[in-house]
VOLUMDO-281504 format. One line per 4 residues: number of its first residue (from 1); for each residue x, y, z of N, C-alpha, C, O. Coordinates in steps of 0.05 Angstrom, whole numbers, plus 5000, padded with zeros to 4 digits. Layout:
<finus>
NUM = X/Y/Z/X/Y/Z/X/Y/Z/X/Y/Z  ...
</finus>
This chain:
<finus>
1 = 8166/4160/9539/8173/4144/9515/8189/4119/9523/8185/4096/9514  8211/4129/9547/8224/4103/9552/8201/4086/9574/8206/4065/9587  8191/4092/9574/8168/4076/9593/8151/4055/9575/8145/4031/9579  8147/4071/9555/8125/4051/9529/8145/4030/9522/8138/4007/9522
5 = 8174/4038/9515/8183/4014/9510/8195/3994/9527/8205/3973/9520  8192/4004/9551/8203/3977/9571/8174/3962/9571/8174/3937/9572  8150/3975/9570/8128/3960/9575/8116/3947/9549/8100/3928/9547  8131/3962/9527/8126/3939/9509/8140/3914/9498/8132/3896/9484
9 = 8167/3922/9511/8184/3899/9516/8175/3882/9537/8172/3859/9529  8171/3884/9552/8155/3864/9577/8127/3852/9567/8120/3833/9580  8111/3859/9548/8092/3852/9540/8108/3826/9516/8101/3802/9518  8119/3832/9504/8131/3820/9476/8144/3799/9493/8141/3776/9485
13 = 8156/3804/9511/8171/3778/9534/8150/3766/9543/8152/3743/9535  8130/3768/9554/8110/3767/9563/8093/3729/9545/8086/3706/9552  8097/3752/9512/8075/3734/9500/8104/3713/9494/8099/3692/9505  8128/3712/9481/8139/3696/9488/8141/3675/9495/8142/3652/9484
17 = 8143/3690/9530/8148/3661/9545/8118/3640/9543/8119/3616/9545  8092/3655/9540/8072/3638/9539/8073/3616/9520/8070/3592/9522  8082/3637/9493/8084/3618/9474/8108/3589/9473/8108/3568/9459  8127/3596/9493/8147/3576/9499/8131/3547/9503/8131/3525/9492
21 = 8114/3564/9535/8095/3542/9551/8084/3532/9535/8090/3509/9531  8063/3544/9520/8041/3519/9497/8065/3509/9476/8062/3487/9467  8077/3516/9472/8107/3499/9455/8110/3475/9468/8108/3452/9460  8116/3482/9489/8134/3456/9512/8111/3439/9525/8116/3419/9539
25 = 8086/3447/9519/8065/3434/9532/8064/3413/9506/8073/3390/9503  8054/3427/9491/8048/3412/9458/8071/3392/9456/8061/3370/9462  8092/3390/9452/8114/3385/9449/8118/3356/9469/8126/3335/9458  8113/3359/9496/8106/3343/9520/8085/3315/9512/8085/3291/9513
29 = 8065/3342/9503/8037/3320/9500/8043/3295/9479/8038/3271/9481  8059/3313/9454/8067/3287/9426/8076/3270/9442/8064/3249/9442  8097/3271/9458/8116/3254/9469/8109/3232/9486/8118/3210/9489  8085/3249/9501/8067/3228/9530/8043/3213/9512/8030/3196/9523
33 = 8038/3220/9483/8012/3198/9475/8021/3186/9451/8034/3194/9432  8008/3159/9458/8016/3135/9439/8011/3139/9416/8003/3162/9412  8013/3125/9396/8008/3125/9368/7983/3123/9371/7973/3114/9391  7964/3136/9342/7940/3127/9343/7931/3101/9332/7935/3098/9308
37 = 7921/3083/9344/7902/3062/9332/7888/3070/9310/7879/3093/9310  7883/3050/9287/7857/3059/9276/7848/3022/9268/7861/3007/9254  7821/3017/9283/7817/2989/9278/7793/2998/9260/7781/3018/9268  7784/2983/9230/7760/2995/9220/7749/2976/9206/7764/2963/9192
41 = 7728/2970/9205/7698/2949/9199/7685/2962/9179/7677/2983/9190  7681/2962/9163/7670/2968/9143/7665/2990/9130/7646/2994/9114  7685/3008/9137/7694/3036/9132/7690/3051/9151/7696/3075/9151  7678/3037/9176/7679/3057/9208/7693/3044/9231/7691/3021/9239
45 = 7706/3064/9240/7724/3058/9259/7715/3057/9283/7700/3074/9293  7727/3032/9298/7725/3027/9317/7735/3040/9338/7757/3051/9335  7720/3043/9367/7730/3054/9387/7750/3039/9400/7746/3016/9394  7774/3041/9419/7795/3027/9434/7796/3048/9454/7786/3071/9453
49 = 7813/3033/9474/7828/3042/9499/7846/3041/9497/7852/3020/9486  7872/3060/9504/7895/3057/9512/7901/3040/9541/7887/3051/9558  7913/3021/9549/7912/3009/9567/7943/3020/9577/7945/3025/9601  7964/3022/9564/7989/3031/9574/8009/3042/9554/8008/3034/9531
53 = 8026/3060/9562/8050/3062/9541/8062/3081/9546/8057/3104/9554  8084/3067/9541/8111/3081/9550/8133/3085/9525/8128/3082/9502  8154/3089/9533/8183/3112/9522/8204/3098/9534/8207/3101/9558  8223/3081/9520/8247/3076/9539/8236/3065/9567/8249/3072/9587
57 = 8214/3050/9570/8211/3032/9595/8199/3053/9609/8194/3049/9632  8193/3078/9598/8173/3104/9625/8155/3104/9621/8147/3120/9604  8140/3086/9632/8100/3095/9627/8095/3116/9640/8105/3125/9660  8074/3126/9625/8067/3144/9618/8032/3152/9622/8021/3174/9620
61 = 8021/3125/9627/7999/3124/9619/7989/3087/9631/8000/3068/9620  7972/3083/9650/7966/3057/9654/7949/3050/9673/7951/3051/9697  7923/3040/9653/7896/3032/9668/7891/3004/9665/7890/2992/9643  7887/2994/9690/7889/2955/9696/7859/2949/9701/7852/2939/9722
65 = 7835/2959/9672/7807/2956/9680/7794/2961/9658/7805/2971/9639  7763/2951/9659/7746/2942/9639/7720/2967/9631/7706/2971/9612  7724/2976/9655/7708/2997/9662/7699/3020/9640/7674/3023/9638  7707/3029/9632/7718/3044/9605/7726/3040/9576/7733/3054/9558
69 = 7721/3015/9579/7721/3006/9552/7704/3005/9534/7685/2990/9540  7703/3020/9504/7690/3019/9491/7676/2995/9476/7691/2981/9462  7653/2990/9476/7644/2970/9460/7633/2977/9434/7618/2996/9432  7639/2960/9413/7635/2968/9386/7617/2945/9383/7623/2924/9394
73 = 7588/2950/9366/7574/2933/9354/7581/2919/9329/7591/2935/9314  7580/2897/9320/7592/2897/9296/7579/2864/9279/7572/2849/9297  7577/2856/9264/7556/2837/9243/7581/2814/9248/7604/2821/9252  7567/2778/9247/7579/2759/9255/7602/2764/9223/7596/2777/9203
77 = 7625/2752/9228/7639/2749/9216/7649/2771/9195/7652/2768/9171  7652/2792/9209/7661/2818/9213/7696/2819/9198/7712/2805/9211  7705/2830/9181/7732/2837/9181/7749/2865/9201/7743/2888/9195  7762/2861/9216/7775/2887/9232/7802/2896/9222/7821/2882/9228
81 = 7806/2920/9205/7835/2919/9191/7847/2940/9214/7840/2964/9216  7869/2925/9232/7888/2945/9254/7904/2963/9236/7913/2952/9216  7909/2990/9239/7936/2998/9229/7945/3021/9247/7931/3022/9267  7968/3042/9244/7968/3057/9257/7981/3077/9250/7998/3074/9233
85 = 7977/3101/9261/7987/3128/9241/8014/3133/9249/8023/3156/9247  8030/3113/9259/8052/3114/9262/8063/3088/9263/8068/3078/9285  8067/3076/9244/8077/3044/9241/8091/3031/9260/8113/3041/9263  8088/3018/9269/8098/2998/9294/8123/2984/9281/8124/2989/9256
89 = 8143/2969/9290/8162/2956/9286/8148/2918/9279/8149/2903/9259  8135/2916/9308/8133/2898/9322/8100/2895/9331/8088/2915/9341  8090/2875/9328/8065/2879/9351/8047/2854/9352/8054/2837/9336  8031/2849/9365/8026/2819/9377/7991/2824/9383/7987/2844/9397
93 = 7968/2810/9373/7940/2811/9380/7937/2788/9399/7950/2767/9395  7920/2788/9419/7921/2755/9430/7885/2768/9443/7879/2789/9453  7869/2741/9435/7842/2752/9445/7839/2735/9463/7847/2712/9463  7817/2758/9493/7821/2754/9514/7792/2733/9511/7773/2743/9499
97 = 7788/2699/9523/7768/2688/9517/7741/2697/9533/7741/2714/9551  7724/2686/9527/7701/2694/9539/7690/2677/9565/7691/2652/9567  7682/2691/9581/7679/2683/9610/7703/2695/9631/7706/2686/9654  7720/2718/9619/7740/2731/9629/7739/2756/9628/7736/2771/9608
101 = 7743/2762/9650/7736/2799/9647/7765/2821/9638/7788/2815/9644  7760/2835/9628/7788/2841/9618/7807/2855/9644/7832/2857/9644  7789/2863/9664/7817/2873/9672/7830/2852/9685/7853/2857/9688  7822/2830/9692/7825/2803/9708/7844/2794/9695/7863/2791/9711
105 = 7853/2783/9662/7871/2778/9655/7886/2790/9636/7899/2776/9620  7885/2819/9635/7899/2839/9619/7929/2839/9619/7944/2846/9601  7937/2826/9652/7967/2836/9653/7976/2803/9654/8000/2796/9654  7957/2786/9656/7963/2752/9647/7967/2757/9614/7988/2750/9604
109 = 7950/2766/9600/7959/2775/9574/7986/2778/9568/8000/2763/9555  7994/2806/9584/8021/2818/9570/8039/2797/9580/8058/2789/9566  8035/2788/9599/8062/2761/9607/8067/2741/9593/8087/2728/9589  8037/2740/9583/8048/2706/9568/8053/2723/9543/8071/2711/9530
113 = 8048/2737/9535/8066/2746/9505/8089/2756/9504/8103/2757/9485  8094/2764/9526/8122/2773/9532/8136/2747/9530/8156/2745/9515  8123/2724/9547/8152/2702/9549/8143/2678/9533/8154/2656/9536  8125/2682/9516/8115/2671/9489/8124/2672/9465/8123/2657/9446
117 = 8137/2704/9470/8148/2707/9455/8129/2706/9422/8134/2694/9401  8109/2724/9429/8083/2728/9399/8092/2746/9385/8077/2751/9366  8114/2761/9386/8111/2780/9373/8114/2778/9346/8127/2758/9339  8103/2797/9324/8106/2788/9293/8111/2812/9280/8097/2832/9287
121 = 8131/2816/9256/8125/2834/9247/8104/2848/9237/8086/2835/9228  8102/2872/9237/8077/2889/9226/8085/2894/9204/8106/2904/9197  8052/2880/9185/8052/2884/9159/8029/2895/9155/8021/2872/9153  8007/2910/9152/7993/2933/9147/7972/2918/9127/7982/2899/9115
125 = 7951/2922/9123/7922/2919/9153/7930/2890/9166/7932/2868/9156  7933/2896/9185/7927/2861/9209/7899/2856/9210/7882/2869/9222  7897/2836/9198/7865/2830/9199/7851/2807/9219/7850/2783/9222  7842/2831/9231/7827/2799/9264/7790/2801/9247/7774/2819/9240
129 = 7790/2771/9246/7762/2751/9241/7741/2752/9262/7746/2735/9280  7727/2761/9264/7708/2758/9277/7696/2738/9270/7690/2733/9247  7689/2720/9296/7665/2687/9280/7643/2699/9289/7640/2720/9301  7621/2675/9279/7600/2670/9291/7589/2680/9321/7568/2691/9320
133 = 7598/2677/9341/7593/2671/9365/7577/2697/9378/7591/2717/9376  7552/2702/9390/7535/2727/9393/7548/2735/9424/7537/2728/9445  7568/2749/9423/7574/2747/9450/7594/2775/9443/7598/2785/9421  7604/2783/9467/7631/2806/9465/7652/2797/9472/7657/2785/9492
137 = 7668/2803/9453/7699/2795/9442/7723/2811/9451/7728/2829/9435  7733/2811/9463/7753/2836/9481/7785/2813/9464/7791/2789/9463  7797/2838/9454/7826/2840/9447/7839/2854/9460/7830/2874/9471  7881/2841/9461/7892/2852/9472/7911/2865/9449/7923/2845/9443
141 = 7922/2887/9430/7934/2895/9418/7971/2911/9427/7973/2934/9438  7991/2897/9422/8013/2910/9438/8031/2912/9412/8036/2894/9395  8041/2942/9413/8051/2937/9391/8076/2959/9402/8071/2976/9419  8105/2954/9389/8126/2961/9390/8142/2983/9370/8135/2975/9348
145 = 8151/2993/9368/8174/3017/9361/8192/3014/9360/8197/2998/9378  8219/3020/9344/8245/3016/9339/8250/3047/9360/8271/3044/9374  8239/3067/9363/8253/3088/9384/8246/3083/9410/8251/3100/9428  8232/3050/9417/8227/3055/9450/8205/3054/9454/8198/3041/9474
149 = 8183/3067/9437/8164/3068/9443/8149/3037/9455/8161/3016/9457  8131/3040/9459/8103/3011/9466/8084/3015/9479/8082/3022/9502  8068/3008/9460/8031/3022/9477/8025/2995/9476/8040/2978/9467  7997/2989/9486/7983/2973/9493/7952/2976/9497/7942/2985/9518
153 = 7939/2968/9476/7907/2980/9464/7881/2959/9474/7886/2938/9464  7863/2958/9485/7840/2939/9476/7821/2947/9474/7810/2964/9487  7813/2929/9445/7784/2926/9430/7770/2915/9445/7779/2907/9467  7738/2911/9436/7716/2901/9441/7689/2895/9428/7671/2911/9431
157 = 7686/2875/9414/7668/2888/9397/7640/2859/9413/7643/2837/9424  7621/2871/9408/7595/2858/9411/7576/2842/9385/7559/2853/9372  7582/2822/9384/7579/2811/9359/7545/2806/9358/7536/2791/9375  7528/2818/9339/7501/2811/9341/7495/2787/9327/7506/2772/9311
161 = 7463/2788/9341/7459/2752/9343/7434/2753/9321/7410/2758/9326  7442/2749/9302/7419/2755/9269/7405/2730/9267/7384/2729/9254  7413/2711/9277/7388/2686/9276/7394/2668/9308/7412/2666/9325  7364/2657/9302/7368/2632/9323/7388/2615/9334/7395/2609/9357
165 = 7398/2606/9306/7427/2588/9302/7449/2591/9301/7466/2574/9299  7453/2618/9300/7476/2631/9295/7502/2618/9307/7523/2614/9295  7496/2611/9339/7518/2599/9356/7528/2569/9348/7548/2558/9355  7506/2560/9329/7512/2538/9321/7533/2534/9300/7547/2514/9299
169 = 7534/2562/9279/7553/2556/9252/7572/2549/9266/7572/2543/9290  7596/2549/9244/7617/2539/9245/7639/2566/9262/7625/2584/9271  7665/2568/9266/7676/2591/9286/7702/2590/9253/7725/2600/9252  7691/2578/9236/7721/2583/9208/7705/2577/9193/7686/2562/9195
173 = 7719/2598/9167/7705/2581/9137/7719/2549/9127/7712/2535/9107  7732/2546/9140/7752/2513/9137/7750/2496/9147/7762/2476/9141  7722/2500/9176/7719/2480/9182/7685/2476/9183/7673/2488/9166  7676/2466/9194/7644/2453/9198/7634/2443/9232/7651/2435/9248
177 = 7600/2448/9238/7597/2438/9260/7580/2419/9262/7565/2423/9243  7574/2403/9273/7555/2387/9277/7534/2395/9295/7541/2401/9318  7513/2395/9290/7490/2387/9308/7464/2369/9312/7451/2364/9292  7457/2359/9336/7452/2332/9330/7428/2334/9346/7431/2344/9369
181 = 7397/2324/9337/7374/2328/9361/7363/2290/9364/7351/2275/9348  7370/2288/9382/7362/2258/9393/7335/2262/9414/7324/2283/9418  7329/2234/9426/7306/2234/9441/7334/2230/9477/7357/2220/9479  7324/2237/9487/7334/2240/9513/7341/2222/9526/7354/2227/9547
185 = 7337/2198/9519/7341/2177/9534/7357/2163/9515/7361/2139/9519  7368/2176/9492/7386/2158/9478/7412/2165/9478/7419/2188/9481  7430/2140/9475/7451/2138/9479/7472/2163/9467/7473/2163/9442  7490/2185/9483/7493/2197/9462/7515/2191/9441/7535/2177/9446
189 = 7507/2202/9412/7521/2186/9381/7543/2192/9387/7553/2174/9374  7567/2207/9398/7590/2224/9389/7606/2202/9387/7626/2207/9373  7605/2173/9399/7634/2156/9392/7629/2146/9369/7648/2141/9355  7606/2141/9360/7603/2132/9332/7595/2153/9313/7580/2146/9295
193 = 7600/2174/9314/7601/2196/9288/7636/2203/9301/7650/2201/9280  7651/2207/9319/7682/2202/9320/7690/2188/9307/7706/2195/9290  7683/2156/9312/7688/2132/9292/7692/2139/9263/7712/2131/9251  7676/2150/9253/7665/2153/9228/7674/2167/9214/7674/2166/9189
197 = 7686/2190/9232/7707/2212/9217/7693/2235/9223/7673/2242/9210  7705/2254/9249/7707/2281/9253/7723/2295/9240/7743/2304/9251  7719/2301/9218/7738/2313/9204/7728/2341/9199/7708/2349/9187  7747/2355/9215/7744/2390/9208/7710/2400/9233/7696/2420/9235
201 = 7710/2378/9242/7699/2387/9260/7694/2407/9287/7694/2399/9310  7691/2431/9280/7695/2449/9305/7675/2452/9336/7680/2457/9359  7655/2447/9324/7632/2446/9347/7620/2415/9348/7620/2398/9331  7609/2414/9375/7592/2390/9368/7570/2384/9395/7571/2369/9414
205 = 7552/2399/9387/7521/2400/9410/7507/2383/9398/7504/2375/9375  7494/2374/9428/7473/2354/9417/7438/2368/9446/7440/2376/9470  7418/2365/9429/7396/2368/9449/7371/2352/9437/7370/2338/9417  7357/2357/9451/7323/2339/9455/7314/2353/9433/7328/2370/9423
209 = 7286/2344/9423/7264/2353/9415/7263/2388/9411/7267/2405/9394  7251/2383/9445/7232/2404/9460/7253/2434/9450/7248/2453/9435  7282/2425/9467/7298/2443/9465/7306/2454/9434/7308/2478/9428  7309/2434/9416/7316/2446/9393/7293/2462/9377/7296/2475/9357
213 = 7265/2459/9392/7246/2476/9381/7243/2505/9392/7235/2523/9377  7251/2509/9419/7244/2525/9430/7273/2547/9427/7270/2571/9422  7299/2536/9429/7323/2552/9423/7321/2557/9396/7325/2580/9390  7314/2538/9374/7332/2545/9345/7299/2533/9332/7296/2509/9326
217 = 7282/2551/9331/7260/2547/9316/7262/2554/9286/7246/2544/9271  7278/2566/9277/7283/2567/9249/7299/2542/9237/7310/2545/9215  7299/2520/9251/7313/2498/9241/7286/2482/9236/7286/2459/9227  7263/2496/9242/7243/2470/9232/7246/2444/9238/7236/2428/9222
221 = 7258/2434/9259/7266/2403/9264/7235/2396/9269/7219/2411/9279  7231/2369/9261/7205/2356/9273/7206/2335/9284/7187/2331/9298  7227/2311/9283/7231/2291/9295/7267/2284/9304/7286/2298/9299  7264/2253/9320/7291/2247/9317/7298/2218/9315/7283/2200/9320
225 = 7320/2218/9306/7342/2231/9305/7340/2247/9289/7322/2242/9273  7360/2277/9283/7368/2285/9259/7395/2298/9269/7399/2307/9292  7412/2298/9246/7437/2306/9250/7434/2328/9219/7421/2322/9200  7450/2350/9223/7452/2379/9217/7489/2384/9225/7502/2384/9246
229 = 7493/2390/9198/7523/2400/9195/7521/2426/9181/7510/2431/9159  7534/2442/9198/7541/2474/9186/7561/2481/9185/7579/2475/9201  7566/2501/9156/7589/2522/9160/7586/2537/9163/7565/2543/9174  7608/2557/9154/7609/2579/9166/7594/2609/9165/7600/2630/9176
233 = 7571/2602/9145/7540/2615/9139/7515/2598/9142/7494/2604/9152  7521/2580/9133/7493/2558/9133/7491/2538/9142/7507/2528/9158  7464/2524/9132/7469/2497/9139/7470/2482/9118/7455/2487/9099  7495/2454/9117/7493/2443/9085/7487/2419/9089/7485/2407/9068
237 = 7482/2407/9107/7474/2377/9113/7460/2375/9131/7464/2389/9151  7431/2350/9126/7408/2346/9145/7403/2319/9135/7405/2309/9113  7399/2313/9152/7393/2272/9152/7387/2261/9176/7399/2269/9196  7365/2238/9179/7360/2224/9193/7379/2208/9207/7378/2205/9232
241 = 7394/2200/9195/7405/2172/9185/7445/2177/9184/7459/2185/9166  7451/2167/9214/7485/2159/9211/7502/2162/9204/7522/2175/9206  7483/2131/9182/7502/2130/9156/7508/2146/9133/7528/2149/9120  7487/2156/9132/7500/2189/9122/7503/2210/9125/7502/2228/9108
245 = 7505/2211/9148/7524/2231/9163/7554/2224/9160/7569/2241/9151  7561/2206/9166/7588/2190/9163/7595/2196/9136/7611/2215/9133  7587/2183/9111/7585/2189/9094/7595/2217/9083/7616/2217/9070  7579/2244/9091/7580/2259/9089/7606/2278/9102/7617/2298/9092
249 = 7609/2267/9126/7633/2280/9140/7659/2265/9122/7678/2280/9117  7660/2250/9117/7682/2239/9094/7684/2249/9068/7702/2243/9053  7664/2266/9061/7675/2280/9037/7692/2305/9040/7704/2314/9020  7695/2320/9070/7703/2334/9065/7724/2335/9092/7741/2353/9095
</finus>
């Protein structure tokens, strides 16, 4: 009898201490993982990386690479609402440009916002714009804690390319682009459409014939000159003719 109960006391200690361990494990894990991200597009959420984060200056966690990074597909001019299931104090977006690989200037990122001094309060959804541009978009997300905390997240999203021209809209709904198809051997217009008033002008390509048939065949161009102003869905101006172009960039 006294045997059953030392061994069922050692059993009961037993489960215990296990239960201590998954306590202190669990307990560990809250402590070692960041807040959750949740970035979401049109009622689906986007995938991220944790890139770092720490407790009182102790990381915890820190990968200096691209490798692993999720890429999200997502429609030109996309809304991304950031938030997080544990509210940040503090936190700073800065997107990494294109022709740059993220792990290359991930920790050029955190420096210049560190002594940039970006940080802004968090006000709930942070909304990053996706433009036009058919290309993949890598963000750096850092966001801060009043207990210490600070993680460090990046997005990615792959912006699809739904028409020919797409690269041509505008990169804002506030501003406009120009595009312009001349014959090859002519002088190019840009000091005299400058002259004339670049106003709100964000882009400004100019090509041949051949090329504007073969890149952007849904523009139907047939001769030149013609000059073509877009925003930030369409196109709202087409003309032969300069002078009203000029004209035209002065109304708005």
């Amino acid at each position: 009898m006294k045997k059953k109960q030392i061994l069922k006391g050692l059993v009961i200690a037993g489960i215990c201490l296990v239960g201590l361990v998954i306590f202190d494990q669990i307990k560990m894990k809250k402590i070692n993982t960041p807040p959750k991200l949740m970035a979401v597009i049109d009622g689906t959420e986007a995938d991220y990386l944790v890139q770092s984060y720490s407790k009182n200056d102790k990381t915890s966690d820190s990968r200096f690479n691209d490798e692993d990074n999720p890429v999200t597909n997502v429609n030109p001019r996309s809304k991304v609402e950031i938030s997080f299931d544990d509210a940040p104090d503090l936190m700073a977006v800065e997107e990494i440009h294109p022709g740059f690989t993220l792990d290359a200037t991930f920790k050029e990122v955190i420096e210049e916002t560190e002594e940039d001094m970006l940080w802004n309060p968090y006000l709930p959804p942070y909304i990053i714009e996706i433009n036009n541009q058919p290309f993949i978009k890598s963000y750096v997300v850092q966001a801060k804690w009043k207990d210490g905390k600070k993680a460090v997240y990046t997005l990615q999203f792959n912006v699809k390319n739904e028409i020919s021209y797409q690269k041509l809209l505008s990169d804002s709904p506030k501003t406009r682009s120009l595009f312009m198809v001349i014959d090859s051997s002519d002088n190019n217009p840009f000091n005299e459409v400058r002259d004339g008033g670049m106003f709100r002008i964000d882009q400004f390509r100019t090509v041949d014939l051949a090329e504007a048939h073969s890149s952007f065949p849904e523009l139907k161009i047939e001769k030149t000159p013609t000059y073509v102003v877009f925003d930030y869905t369409k196109e709202v101006f087409r003309s032969h003719q300069m002078e009203d172009l000029v004209e035209f960039l002065h109304q708005f």
